[in-house]
SEFIZA-3560 file (N, C-alpha, C; in Angstrom, 3 decimals):
REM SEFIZA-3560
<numar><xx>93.683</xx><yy>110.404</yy><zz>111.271</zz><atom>N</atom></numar>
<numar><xx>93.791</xx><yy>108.972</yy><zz>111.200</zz><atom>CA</atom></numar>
<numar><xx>93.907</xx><yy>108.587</yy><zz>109.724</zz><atom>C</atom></numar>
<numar><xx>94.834</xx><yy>107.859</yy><zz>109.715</zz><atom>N</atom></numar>
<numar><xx>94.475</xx><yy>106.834</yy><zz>108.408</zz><atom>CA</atom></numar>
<numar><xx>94.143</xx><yy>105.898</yy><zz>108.358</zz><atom>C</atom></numar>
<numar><xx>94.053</xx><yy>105.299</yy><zz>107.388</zz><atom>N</atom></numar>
<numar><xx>93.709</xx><yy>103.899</yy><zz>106.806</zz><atom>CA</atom></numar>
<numar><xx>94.562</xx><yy>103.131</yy><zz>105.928</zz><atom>C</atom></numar>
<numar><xx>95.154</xx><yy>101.940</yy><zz>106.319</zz><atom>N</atom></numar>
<numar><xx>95.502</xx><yy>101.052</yy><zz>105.003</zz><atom>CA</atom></numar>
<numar><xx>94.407</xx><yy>100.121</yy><zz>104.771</zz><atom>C</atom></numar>
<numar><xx>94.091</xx><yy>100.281</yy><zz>103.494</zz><atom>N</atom></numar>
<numar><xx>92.456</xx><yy>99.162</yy><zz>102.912</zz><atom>CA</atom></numar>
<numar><xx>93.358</xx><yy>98.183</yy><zz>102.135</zz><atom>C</atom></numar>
<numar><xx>92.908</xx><yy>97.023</yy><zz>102.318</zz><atom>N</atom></numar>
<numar><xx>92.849</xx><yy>95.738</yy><zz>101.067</zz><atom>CA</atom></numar>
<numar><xx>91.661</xx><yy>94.933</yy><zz>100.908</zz><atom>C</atom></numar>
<numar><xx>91.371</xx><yy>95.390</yy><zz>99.632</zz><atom>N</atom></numar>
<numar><xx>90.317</xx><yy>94.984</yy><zz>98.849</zz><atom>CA</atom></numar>
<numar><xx>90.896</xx><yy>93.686</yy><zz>97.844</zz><atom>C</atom></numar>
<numar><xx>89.386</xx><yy>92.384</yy><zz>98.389</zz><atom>N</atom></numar>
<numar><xx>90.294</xx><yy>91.588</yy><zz>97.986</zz><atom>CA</atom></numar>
<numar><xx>89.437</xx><yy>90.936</yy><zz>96.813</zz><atom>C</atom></numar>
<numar><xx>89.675</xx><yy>90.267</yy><zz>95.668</zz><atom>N</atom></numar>
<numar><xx>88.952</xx><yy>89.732</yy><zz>94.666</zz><atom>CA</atom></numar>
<numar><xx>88.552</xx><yy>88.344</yy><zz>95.198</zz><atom>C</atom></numar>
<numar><xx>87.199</xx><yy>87.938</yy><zz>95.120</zz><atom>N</atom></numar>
<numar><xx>86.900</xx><yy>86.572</yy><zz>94.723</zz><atom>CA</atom></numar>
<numar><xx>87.809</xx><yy>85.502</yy><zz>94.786</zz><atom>C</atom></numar>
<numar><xx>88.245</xx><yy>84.689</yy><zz>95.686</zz><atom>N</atom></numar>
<numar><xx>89.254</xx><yy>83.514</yy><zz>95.404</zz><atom>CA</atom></numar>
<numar><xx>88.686</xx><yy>82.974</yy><zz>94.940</zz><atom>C</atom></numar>
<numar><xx>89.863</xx><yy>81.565</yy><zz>94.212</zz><atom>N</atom></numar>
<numar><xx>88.987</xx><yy>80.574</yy><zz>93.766</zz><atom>CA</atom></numar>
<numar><xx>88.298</xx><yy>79.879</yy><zz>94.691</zz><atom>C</atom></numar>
<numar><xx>89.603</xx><yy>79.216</yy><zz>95.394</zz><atom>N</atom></numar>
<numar><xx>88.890</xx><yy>78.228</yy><zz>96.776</zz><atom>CA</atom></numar>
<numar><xx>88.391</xx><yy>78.817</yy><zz>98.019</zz><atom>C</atom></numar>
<numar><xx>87.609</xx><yy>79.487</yy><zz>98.285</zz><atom>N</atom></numar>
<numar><xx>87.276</xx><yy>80.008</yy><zz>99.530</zz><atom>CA</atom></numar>
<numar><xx>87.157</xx><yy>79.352</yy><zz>100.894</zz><atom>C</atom></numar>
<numar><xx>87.305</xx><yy>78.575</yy><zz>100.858</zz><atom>N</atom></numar>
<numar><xx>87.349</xx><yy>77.989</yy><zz>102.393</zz><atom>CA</atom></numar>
<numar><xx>89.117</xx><yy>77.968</yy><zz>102.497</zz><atom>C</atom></numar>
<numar><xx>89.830</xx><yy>77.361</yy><zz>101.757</zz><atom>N</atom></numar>
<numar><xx>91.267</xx><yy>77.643</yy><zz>101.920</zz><atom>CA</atom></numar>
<numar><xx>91.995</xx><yy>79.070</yy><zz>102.316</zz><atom>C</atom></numar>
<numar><xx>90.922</xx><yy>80.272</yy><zz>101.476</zz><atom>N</atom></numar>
<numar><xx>91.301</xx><yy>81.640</yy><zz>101.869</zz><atom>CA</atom></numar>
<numar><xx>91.215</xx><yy>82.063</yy><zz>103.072</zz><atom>C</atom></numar>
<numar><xx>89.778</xx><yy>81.644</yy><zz>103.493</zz><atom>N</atom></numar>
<numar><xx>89.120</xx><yy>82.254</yy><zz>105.081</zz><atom>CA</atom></numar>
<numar><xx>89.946</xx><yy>81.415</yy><zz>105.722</zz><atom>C</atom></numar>
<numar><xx>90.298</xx><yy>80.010</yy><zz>105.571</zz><atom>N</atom></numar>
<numar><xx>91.540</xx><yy>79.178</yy><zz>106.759</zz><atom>CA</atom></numar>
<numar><xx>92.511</xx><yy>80.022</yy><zz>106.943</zz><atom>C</atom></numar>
<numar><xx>93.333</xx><yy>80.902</yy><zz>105.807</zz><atom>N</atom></numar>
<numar><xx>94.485</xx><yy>80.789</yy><zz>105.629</zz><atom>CA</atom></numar>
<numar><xx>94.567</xx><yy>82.329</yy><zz>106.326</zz><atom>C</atom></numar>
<numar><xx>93.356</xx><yy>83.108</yy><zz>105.952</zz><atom>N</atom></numar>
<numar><xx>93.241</xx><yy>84.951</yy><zz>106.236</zz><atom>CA</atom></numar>
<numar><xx>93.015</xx><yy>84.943</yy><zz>108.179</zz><atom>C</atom></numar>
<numar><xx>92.047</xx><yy>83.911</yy><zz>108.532</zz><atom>N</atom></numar>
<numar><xx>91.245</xx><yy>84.013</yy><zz>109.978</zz><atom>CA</atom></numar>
<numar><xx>92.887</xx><yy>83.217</yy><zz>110.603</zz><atom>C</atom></numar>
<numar><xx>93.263</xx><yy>82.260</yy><zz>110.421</zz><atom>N</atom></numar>
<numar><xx>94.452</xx><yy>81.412</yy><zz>111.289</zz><atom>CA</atom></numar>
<numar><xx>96.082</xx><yy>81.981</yy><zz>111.210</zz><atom>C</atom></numar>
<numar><xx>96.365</xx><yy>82.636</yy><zz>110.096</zz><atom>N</atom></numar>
<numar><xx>97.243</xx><yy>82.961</yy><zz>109.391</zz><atom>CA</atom></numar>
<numar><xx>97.959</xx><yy>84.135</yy><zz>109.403</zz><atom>C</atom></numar>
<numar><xx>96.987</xx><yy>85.306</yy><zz>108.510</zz><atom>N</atom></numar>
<numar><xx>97.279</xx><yy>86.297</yy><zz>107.866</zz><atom>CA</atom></numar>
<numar><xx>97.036</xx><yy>87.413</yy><zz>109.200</zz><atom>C</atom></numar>
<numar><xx>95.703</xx><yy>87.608</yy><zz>110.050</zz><atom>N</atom></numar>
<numar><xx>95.422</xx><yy>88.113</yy><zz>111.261</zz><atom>CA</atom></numar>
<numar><xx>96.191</xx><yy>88.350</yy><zz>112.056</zz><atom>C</atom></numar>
<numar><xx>96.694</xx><yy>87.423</yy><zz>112.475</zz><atom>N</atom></numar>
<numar><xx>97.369</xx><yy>87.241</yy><zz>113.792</zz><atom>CA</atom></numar>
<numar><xx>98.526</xx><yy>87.908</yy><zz>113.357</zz><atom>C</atom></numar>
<numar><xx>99.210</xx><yy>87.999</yy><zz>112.109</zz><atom>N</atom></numar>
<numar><xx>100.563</xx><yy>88.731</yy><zz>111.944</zz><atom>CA</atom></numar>
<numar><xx>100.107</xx><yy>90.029</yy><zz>111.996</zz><atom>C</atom></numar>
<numar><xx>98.940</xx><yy>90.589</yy><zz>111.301</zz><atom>N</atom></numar>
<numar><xx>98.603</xx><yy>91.397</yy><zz>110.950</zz><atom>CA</atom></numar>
<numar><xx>97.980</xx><yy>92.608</yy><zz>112.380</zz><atom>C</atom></numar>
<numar><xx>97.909</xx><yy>91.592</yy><zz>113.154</zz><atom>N</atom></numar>
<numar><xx>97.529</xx><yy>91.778</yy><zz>114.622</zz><atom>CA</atom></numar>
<numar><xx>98.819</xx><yy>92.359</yy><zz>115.252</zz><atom>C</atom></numar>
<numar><xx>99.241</xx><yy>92.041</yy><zz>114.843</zz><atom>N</atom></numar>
<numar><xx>101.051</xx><yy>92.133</yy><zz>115.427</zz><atom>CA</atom></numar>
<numar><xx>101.756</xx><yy>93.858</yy><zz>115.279</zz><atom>C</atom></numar>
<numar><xx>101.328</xx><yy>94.439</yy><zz>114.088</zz><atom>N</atom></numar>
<numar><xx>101.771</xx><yy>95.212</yy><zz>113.849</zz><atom>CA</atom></numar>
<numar><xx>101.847</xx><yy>96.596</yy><zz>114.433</zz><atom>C</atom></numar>
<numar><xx>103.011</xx><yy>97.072</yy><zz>114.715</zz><atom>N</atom></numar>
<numar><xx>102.926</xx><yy>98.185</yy><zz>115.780</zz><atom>CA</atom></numar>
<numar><xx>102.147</xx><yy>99.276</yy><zz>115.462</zz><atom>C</atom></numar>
<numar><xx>101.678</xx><yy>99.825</yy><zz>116.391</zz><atom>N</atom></numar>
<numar><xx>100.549</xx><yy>101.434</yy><zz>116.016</zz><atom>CA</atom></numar>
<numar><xx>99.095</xx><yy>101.002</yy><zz>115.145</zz><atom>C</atom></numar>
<numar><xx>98.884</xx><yy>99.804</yy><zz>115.146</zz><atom>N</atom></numar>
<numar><xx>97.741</xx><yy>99.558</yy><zz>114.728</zz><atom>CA</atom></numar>
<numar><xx>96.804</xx><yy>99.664</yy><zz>115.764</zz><atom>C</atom></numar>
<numar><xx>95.414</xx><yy>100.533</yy><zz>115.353</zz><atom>N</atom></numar>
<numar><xx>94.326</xx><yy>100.917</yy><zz>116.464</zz><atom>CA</atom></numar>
<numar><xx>93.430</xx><yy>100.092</yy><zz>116.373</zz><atom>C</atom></numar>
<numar><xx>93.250</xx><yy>99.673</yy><zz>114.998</zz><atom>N</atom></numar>
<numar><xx>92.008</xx><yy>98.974</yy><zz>114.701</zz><atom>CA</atom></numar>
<numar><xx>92.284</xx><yy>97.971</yy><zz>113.655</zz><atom>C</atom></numar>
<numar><xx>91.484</xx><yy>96.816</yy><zz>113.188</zz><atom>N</atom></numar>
<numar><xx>91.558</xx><yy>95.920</yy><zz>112.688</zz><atom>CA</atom></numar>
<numar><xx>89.999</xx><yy>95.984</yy><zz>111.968</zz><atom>C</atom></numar>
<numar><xx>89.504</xx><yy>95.813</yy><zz>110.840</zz><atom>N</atom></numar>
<numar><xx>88.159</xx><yy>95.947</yy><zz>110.706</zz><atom>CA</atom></numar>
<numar><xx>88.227</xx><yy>95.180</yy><zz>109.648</zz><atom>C</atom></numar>
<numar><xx>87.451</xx><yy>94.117</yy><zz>109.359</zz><atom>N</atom></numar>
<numar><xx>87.371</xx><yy>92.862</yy><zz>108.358</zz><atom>CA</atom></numar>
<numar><xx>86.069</xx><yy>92.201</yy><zz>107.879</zz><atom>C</atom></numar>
<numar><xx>85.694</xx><yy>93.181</yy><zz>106.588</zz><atom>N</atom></numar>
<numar><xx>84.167</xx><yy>92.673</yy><zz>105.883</zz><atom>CA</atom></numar>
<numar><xx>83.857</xx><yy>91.979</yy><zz>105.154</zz><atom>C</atom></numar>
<numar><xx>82.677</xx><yy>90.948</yy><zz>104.961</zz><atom>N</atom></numar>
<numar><xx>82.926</xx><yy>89.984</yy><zz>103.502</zz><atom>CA</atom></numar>
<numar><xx>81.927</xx><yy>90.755</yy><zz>102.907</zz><atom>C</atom></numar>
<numar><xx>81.950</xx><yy>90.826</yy><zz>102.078</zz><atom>N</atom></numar>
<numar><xx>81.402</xx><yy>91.552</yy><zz>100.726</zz><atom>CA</atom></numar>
<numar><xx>80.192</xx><yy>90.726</yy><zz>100.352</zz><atom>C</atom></numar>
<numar><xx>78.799</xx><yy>90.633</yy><zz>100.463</zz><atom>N</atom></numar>
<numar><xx>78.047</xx><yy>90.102</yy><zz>100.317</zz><atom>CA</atom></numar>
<numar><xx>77.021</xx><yy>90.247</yy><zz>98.647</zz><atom>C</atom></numar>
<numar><xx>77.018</xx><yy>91.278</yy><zz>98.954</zz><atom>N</atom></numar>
<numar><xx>76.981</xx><yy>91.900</yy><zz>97.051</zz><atom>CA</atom></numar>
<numar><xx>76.921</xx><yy>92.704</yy><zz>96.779</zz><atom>C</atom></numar>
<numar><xx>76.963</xx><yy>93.494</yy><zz>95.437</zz><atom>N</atom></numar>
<numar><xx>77.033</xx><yy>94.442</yy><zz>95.057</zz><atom>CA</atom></numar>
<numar><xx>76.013</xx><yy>95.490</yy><zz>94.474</zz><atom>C</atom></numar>
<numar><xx>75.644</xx><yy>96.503</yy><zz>94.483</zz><atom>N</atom></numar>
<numar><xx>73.920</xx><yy>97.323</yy><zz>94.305</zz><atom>CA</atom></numar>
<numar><xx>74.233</xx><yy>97.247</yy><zz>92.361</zz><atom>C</atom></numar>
<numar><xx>73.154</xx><yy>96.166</yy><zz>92.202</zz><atom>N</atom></numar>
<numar><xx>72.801</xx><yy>95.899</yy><zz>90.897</zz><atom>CA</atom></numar>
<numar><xx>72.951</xx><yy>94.873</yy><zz>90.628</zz><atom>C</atom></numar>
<numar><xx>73.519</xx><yy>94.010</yy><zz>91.454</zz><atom>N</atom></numar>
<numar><xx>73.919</xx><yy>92.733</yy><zz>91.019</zz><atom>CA</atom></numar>
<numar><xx>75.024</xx><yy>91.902</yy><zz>91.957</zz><atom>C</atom></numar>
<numar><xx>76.067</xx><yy>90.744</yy><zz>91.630</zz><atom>N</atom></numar>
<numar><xx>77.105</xx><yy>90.371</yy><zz>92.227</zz><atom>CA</atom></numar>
<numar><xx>78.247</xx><yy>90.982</yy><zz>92.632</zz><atom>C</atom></numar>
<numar><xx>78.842</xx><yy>90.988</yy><zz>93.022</zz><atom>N</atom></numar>
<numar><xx>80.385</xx><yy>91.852</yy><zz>93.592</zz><atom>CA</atom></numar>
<numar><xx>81.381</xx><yy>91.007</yy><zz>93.072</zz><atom>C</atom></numar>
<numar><xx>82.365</xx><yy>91.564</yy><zz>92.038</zz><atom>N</atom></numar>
<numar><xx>83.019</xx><yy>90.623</yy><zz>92.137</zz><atom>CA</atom></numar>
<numar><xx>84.593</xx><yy>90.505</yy><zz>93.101</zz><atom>C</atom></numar>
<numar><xx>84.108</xx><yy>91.662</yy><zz>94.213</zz><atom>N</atom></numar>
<numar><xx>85.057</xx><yy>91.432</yy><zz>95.346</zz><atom>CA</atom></numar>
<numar><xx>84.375</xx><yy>90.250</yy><zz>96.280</zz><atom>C</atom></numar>
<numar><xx>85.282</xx><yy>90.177</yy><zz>97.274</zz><atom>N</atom></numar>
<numar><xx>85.058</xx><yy>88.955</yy><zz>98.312</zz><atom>CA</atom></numar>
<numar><xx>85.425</xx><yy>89.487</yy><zz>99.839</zz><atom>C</atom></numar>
<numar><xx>86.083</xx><yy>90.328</yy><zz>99.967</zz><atom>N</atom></numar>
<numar><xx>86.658</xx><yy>90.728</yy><zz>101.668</zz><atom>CA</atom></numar>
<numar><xx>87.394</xx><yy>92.368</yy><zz>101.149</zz><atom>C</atom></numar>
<numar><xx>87.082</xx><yy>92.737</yy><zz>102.314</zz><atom>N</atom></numar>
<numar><xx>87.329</xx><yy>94.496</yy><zz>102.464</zz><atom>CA</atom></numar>
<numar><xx>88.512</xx><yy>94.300</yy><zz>104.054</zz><atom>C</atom></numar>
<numar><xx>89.366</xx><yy>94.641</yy><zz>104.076</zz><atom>N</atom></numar>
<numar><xx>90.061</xx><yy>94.796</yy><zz>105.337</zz><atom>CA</atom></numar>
<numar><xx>90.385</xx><yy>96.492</yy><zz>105.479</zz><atom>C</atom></numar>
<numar><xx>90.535</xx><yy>96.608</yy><zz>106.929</zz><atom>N</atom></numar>
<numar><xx>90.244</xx><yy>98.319</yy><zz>107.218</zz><atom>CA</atom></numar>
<numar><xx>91.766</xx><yy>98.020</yy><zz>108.222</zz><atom>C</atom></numar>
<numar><xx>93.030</xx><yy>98.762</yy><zz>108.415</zz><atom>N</atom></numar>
<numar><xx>93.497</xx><yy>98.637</yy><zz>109.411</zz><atom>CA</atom></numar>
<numar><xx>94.076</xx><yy>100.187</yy><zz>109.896</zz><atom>C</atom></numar>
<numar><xx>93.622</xx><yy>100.697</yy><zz>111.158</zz><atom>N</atom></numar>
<numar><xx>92.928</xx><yy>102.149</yy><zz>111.656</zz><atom>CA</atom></numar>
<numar><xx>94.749</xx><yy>102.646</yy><zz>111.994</zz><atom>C</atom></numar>
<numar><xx>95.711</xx><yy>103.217</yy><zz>111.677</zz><atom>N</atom></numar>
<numar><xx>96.636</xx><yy>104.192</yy><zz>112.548</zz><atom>CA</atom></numar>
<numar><xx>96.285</xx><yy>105.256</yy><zz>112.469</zz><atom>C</atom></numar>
<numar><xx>97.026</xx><yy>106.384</yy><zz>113.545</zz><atom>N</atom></numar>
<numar><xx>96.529</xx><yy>107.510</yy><zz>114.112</zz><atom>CA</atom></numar>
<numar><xx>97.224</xx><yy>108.259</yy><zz>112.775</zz><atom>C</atom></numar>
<numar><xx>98.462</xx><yy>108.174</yy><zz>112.040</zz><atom>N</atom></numar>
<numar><xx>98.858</xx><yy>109.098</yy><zz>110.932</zz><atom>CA</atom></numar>
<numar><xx>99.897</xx><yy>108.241</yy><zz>109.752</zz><atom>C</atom></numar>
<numar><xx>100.241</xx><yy>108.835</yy><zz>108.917</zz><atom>N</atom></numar>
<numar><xx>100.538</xx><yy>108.264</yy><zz>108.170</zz><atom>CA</atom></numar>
<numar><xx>101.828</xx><yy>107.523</yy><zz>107.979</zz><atom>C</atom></numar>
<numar><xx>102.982</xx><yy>108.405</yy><zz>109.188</zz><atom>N</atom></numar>
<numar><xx>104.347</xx><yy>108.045</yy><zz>110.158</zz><atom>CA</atom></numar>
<numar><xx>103.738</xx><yy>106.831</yy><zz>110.795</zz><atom>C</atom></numar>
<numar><xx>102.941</xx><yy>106.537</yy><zz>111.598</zz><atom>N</atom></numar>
<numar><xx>102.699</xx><yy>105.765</yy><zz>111.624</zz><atom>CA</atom></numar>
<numar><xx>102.253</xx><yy>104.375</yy><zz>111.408</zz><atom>C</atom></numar>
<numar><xx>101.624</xx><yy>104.689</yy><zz>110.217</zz><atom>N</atom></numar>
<numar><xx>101.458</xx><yy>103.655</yy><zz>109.245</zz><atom>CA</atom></numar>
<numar><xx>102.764</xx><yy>103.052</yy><zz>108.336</zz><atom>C</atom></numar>
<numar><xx>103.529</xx><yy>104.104</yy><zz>108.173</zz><atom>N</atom></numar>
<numar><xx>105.079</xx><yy>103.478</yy><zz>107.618</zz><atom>CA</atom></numar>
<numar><xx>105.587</xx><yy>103.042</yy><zz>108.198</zz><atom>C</atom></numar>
<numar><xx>105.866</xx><yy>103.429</yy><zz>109.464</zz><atom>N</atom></numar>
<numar><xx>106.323</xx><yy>102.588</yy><zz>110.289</zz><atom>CA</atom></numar>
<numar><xx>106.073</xx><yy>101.336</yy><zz>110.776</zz><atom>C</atom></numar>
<numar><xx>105.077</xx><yy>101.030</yy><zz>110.680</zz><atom>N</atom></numar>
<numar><xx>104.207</xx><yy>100.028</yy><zz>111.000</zz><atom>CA</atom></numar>
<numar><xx>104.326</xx><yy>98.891</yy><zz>109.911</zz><atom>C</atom></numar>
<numar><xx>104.680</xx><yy>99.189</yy><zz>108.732</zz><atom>N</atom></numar>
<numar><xx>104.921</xx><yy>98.476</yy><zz>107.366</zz><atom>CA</atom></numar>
<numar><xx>106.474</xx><yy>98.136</yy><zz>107.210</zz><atom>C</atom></numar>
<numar><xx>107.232</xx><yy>99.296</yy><zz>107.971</zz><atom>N</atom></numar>
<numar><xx>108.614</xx><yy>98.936</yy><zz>107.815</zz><atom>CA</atom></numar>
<numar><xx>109.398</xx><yy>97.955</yy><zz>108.973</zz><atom>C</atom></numar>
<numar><xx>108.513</xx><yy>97.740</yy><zz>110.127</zz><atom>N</atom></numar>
<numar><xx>108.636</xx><yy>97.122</yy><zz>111.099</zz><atom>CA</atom></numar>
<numar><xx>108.789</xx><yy>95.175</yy><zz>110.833</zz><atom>C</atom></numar>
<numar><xx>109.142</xx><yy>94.584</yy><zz>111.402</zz><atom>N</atom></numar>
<numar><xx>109.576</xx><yy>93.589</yy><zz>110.909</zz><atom>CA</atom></numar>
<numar><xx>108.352</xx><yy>92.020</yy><zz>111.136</zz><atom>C</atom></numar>
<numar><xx>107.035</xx><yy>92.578</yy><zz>111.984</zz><atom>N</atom></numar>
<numar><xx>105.916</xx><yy>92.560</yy><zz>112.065</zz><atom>CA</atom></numar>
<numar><xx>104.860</xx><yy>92.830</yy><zz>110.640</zz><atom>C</atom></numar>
<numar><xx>105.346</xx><yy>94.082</yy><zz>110.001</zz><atom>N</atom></numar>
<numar><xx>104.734</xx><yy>94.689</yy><zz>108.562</zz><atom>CA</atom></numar>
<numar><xx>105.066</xx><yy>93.831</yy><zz>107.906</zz><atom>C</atom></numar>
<numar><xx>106.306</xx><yy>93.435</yy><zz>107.587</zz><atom>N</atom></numar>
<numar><xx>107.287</xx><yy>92.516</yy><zz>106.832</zz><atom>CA</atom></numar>
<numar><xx>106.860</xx><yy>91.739</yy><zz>106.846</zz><atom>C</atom></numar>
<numar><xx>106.438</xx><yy>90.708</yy><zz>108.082</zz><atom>N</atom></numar>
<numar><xx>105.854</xx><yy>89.431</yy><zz>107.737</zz><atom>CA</atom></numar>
<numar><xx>104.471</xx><yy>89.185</yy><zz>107.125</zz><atom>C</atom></numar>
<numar><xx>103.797</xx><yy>90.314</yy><zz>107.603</zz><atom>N</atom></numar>
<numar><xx>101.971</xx><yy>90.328</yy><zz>107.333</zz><atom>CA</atom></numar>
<numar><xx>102.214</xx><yy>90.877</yy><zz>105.765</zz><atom>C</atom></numar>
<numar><xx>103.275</xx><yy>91.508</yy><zz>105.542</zz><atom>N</atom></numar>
<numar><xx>103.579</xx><yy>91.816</yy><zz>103.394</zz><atom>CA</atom></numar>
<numar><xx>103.744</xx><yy>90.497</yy><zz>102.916</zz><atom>C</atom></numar>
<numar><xx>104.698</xx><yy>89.735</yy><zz>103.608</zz><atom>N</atom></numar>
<numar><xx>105.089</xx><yy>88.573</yy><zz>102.557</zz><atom>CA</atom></numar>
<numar><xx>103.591</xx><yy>87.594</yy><zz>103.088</zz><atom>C</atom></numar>
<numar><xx>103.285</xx><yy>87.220</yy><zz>103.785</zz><atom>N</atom></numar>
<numar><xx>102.556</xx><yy>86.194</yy><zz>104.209</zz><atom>CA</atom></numar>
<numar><xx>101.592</xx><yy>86.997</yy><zz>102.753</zz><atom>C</atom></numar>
<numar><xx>101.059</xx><yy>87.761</yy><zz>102.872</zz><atom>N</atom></numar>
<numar><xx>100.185</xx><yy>88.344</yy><zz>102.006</zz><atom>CA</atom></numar>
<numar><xx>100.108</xx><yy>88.312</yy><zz>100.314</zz><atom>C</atom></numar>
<numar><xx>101.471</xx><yy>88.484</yy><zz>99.940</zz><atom>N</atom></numar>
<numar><xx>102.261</xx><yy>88.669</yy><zz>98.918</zz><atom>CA</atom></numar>
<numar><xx>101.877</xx><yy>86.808</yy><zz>98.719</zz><atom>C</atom></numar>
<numar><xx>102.101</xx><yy>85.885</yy><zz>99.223</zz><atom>N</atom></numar>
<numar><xx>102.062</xx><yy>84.775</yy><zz>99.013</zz><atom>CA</atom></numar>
<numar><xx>101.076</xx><yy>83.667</yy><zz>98.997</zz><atom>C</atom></numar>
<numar><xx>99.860</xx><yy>84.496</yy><zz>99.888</zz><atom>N</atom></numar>
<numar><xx>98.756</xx><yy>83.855</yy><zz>99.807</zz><atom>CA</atom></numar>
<numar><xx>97.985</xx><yy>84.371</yy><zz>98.653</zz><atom>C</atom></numar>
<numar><xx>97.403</xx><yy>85.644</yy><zz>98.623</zz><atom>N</atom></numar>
<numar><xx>96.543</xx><yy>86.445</yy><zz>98.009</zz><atom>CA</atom></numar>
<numar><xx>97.090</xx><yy>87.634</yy><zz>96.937</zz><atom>C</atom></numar>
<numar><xx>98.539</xx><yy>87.802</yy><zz>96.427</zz><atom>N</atom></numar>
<numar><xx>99.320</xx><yy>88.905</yy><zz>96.005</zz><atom>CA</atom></numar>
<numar><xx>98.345</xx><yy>88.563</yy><zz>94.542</zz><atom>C</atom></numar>
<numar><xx>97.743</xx><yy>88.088</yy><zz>94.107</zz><atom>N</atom></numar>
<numar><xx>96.957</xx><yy>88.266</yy><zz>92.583</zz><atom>CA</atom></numar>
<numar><xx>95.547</xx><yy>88.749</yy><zz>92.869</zz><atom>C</atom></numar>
<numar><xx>95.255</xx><yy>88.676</yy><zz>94.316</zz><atom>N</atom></numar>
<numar><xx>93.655</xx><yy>88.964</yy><zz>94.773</zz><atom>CA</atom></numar>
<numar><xx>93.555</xx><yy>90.293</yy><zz>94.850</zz><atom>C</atom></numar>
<numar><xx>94.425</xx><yy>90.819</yy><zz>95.797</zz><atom>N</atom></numar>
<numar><xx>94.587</xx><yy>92.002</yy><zz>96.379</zz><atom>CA</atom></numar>
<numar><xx>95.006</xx><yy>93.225</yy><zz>96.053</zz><atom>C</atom></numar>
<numar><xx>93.981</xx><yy>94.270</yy><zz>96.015</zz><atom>N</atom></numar>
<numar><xx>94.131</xx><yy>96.033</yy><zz>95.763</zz><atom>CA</atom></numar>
<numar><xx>94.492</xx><yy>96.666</yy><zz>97.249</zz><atom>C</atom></numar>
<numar><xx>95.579</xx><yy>97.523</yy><zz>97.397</zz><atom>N</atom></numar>
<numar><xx>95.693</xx><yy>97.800</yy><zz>98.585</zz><atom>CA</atom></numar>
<numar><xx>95.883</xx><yy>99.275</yy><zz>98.097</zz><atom>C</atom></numar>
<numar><xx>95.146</xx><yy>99.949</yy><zz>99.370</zz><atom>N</atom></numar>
<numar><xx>94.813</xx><yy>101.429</yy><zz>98.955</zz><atom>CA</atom></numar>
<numar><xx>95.276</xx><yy>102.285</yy><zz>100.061</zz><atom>C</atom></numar>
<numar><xx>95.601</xx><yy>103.863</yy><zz>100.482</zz><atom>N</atom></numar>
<numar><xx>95.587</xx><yy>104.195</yy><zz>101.913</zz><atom>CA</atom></numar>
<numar><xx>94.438</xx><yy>105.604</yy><zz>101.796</zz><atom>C</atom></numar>
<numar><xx>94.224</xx><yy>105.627</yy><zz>102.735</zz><atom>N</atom></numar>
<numar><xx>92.918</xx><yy>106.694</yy><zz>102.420</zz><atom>CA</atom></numar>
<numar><xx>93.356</xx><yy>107.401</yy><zz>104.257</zz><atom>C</atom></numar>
<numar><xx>92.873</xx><yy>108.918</yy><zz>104.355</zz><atom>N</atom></numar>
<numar><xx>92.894</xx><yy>109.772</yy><zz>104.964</zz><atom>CA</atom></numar>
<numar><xx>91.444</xx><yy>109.996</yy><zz>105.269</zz><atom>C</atom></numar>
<numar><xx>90.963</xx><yy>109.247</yy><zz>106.605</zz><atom>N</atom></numar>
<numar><xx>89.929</xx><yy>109.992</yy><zz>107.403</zz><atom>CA</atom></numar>
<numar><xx>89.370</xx><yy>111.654</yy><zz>107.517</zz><atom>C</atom></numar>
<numar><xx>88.471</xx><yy>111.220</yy><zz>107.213</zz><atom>N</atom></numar>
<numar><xx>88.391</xx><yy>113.231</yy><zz>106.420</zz><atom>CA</atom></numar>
<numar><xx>87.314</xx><yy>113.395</yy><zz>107.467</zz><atom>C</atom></numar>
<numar><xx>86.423</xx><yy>112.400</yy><zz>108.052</zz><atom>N</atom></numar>
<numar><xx>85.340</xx><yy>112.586</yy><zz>109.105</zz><atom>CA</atom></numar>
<numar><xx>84.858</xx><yy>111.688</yy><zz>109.384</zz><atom>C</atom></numar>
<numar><xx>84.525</xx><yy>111.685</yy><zz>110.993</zz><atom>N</atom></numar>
<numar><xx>84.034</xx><yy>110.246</yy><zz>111.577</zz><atom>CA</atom></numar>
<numar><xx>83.165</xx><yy>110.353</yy><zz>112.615</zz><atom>C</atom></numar>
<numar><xx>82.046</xx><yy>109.371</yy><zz>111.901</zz><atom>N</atom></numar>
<numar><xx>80.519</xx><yy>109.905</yy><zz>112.279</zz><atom>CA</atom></numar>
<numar><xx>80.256</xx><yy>110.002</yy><zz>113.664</zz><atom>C</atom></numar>
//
């Protein structure tokens, strides 16, 4: 399994973000083919102090063909730009390889 992660920074306006991520960004993101899982954390703080992240998103495919595909699909496309346009200065997006699962 993999993972595509986006790790997201601190917005300014946060209630505009969570409108725009929960009504918006989801539902495309929902859309996308070969997606298993959807997993979406707010970052509450950080060990020592504040975080200066704000939201962790997890989205689960079975391999990594799959995950391209899933990005090149015209579903991916929209949940990139919608993304690219809300949050593209917030957002670290990472892919990570399930190595073990508890």
């Amino acid at each position: 399994m993999v993972k595509l992660i986006a790790l997201y920074k601190k917005p300014s306006d946060i209630e505009a973000f969570d409108e725009h991520y929960k009504n918006n960004h989801t539902p495309l993101v929902k859309k996308m083919p070969g997606l298993r899982k959807l997993e979406v954390s707010k970052i509450t703080s950080a060990i020592g102090g504040e975080s200066k992240f704000y939201l962790l998103a997890e989205m689960n495919f079975d391999n990594e063909d799959a995950l391209n595909a899933a990005m090149a699909s015209p579903e991916g496309k929209a949940a990139g730009k919608d993304l690219m346009d809300f949050a593209g200065g917030l957002v670290h997006m990472m892919i990570a390889e399930v190595v073990e699962d508890a």
